[in-house]
C-alpha positions in Angstrom: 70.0 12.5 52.8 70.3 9.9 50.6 66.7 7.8 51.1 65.0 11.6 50.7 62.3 10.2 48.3 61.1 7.6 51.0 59.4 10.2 52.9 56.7 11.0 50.0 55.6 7.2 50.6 56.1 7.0 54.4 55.2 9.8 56.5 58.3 10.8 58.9 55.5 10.5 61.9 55.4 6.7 61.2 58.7 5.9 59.8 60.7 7.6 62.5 59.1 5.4 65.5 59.0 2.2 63.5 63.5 3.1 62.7 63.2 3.1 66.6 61.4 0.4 67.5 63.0 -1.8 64.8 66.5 -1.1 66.4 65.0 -1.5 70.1 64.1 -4.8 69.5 67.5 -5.8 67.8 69.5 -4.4 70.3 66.8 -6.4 73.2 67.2 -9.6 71.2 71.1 -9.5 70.5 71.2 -8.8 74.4 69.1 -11.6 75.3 70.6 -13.9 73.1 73.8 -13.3 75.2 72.4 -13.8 77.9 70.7 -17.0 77.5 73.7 -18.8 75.6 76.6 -18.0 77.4 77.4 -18.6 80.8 80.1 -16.1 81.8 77.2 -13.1 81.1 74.5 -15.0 84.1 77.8 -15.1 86.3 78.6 -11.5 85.6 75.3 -10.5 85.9 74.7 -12.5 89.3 78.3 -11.0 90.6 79.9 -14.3 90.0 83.0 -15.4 91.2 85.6 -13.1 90.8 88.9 -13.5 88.9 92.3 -10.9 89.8 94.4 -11.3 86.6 98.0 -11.1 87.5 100.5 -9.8 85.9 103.2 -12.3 84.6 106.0 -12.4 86.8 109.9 -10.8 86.0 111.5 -13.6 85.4 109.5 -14.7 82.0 109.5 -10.9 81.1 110.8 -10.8 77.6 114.7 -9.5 77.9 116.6 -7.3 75.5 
């Protein structure tokens, strides 16, 4: 482990959780930043309209 000397300050019993939490929030922040800035994510999330893509058609195929 690289950061093997951090344990003699921080005891793993506090520093474990606090790795955890600290990457819980991120992750719940990052996730409700999507969610309050974009609108495709509300629609998604609300089952939105939804949109079949289609494939293009033969004739603007690329030929060899």
């Amino acid at each position: 482990m690289i950061y093997s000397k951090m344990w003699c300050v921080v005891k793993p019993s506090v520093g474990v959780p606090v790795f955890i939490a600290a990457v819980a929030i991120a992750s719940f922040s990052v996730h409700l930043a999507l969610t309050l800035n974009t609108t495709w994510v509300k629609n998604f999330l609300n089952g939105g309209a939804k949109m079949v893509a289609e494939a293009p058609a033969a004739d603007n195929a690329v030929k060899k």
